[in-house]
C-alpha positions, 0 to 999 in steps of 0.5 A, a space after each residue: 165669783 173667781 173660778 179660774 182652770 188650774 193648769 199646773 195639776 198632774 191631773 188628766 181632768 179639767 181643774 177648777 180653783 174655787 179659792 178658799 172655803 171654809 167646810 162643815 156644816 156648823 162653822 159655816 153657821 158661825 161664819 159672821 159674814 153671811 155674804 162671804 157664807 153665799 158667795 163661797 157657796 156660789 162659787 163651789 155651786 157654779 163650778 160643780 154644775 160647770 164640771 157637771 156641764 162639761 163632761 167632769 173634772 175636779 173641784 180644787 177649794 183651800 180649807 179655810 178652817 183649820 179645824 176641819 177634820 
């Protein structure tokens, strides 16, 4: 897993960069790769509870699936 702080934001609030996720129920069921399914889940899981930890902030994540809507 790779959380990183994204500095380069105009937000006043902690910034944490899940990388690329994909999103929506059914393409997450399609996905092939069950281990990358988890892991793309753990890593916006452990940042949620981090934000949650700390006082908040946002999650940043890349759409994956360009279908998403």
């Amino acid at each position: 897993m790779n959380i990183s702080v994204d500095l380069e934001t105009n937000y006043a609030e902690l910034v944490l960069d899940v990388g690329r996720v994909t999103l929506g129920e059914n393409s997450r069921k399609k996905m092939k790769d069950c281990k990358l399914r988890k892991k793309q889940n753990e890593s916006v899981s452990r940042a949620m509870c981090a934000l949650l930890n700390s006082g908040g902030g946002v999650i940043k994540a890349e759409i994956e699936n360009e279908d998403y809507s």
